[in-house]
C-alpha positions in Angstrom: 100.7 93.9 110.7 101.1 93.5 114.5 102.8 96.7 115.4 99.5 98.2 113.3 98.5 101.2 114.7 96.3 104.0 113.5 98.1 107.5 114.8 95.3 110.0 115.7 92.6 109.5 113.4 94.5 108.9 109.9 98.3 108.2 110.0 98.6 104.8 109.7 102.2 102.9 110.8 103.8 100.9 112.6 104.0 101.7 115.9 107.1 103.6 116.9 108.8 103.6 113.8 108.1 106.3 111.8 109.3 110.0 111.5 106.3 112.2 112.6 105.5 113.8 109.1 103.2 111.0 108.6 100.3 113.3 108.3 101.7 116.9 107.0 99.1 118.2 104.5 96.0 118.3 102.6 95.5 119.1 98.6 92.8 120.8 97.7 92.2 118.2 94.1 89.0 120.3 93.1 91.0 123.6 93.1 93.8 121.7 91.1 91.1 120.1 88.5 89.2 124.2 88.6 92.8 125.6 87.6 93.8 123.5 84.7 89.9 124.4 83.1 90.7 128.3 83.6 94.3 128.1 82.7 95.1 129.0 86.3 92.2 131.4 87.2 90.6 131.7 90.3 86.9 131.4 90.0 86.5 133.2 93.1 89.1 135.9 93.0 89.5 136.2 89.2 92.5 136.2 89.7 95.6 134.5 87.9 96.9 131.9 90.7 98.7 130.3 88.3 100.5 130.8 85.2 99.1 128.0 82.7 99.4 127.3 79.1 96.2 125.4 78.6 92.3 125.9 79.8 89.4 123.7 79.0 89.0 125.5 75.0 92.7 124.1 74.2 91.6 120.4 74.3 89.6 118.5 71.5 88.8 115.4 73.5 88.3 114.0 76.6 91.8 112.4 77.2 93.6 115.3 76.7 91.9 117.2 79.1 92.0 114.2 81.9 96.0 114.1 81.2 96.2 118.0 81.4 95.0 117.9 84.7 96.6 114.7 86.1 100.4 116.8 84.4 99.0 119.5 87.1 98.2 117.6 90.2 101.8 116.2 89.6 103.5 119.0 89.4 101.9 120.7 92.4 102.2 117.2 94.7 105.6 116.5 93.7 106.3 120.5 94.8 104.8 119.6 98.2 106.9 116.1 98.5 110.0 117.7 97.5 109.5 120.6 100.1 108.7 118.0 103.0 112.0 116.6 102.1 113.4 120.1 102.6 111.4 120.3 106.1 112.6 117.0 107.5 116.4 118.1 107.1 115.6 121.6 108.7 113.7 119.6 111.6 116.6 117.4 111.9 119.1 120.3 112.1 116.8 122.8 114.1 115.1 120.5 116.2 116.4 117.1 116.6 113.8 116.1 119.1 115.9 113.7 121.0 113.8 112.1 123.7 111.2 111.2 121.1 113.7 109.9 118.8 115.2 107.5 121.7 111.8 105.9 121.6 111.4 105.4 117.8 112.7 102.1 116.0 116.7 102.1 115.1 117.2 105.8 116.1 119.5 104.7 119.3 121.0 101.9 116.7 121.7 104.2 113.9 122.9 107.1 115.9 120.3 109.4 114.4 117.6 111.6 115.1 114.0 110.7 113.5 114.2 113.2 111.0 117.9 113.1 110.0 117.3 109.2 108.4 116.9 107.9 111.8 113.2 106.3 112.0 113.1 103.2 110.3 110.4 104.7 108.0 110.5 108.2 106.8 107.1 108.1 105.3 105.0 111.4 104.1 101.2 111.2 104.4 98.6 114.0 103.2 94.7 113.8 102.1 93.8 114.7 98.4 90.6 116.5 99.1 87.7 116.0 97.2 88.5 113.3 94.5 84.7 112.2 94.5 84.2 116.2 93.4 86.6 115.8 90.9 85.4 112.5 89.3 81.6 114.0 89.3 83.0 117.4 87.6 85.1 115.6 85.2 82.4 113.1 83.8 79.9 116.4 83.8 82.6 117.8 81.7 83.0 114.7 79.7 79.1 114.5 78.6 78.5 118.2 78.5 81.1 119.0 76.4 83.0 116.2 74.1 80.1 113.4 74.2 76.7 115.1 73.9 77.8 118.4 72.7 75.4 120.4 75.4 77.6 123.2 75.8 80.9 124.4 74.7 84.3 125.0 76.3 83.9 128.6 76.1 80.5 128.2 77.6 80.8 126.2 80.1 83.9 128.6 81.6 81.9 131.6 81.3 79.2 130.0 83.0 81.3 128.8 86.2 82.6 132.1 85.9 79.1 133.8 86.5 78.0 130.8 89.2 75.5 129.5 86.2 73.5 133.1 86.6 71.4 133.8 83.2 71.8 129.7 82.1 69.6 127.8 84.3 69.2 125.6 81.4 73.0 124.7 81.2 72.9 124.1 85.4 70.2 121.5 85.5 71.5 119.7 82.2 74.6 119.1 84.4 72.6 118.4 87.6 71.6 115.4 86.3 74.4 114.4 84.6 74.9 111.0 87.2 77.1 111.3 89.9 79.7 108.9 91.3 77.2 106.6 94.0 74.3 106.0 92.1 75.4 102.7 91.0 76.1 103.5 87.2 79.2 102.3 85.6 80.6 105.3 84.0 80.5 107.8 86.7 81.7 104.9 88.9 84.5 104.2 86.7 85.6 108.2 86.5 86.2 108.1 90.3 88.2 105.0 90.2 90.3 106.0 87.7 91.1 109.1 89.3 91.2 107.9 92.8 93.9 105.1 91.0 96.3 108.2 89.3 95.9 110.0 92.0 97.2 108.3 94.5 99.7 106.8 91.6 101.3 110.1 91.8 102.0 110.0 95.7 102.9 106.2 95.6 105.9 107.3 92.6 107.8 109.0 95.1 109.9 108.1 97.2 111.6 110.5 100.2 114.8 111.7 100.9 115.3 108.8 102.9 114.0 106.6 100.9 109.9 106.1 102.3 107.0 107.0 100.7 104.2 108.9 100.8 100.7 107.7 101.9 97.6 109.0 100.2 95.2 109.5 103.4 91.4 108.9 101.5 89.1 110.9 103.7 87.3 114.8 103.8 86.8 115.3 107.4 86.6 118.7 109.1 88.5 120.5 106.2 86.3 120.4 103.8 84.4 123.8 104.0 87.6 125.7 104.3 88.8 123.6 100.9 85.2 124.2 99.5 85.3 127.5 100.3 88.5 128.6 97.8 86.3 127.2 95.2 84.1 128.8 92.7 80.8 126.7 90.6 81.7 123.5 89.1 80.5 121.3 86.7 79.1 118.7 88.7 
């Protein structure tokens, strides 16, 4: 807890001891949550991004749905982890980076450079975009269309699909739907479980040197670019 240190704004380590792929990516979680309700459509090219078996009309309840999605966001992050692993032994090879690595933690002991197993941590980090967005759209999607029955699946697709033009009523049912803040259990509840799996699915891996990957909880300056390769959603 001493050697503590907050790299930049959001990689946090201790000091001098890690590989520098501590913060390597973002995930855009709204665009993962948007794809497995399409069945891997863009709703703002229309076009297939992905090549999915289910959308939003396949599932009869709730859980299904929520598991659907989580099956996504772990196949895509473990993608990513997997191809940081991939990185860090082309880095190694490519550029070794050796007056750096003298000054990192047991690279000098070990006879290694920082990214060839070196650093005595070889920790990940990347930011999950947008997991308040996805706890609001999911408990929208939860009343709306397997608790009150407002809408159905087909529905509420078509309507994202148009940006809710021609069903003003449908849009302000699901604007006041509660959101995640307003000090009500159940929305409140959506976003911790989903912040919990989430990062559940980055704290399950481990790298090719055996660290881990950090789940970096913030939006910052990315989030109109994210926001911006995203069509209407439910919340």
């Amino acid at each position: 807890a001493a050697m503590y240190v907050c790299g930049g704004c959001m990689e946090i380590s201790p000091h001098g001891m890690n590989s520098d792929l501590l913060f390597s990516f973002l995930f855009n979680t709204p665009k993962a949550l948007e794809l497995s309700i399409t069945g891997g459509r863009s709703l703002v090219t229309g076009k297939r991004e992905m090549d999915l078996s289910h959308s939003l009309i396949d599932f009869s309840n709730f859980e299904d749905l929520y598991d659907w999605f989580l099956f996504l966001c772990n196949e895509i992050l473990t993608a990513k982890f997997r191809s940081l692993d991939i990185i860090a032994r082309e880095m190694a090879h490519c550029r070794p980076g050796f007056l750096i690595s003298s000054m990192i933690s047991d690279c000098l002991e070990r006879g290694r450079s920082m990214q060839d197993g070196g650093a005595r941590y070889h920790d990940y980090g990347g930011t999950p975009i947008g997991l308040q967005h996805v706890a609001d759209s999911l408990y929208a999607i939860k009343q709306a269309v397997f608790v009150e029955k407002y809408c159905s699946a087909e529905n509420l697709i078509q309507s994202l699909e148009n940006n809710f033009m021609g069903d003003d009523g449908l849009y302000h049912y699901l604007l006041r739907i509660p959101k995640y803040g307003m000090d009500i259990p159940e929305p409140n509840q959506m976003m911790d479980t989903v912040l919990k799996d989430i990062t559940g699915i980055f704290s399950s891996y481990r790298t090719c040197y055996n660290g881990r990957v950090k789940p970096m909880i913030f939006n910052f300056v990315w989030s109109p670019s994210i926001g911006n390769n995203l069509g209407a959603s439910a919340d």
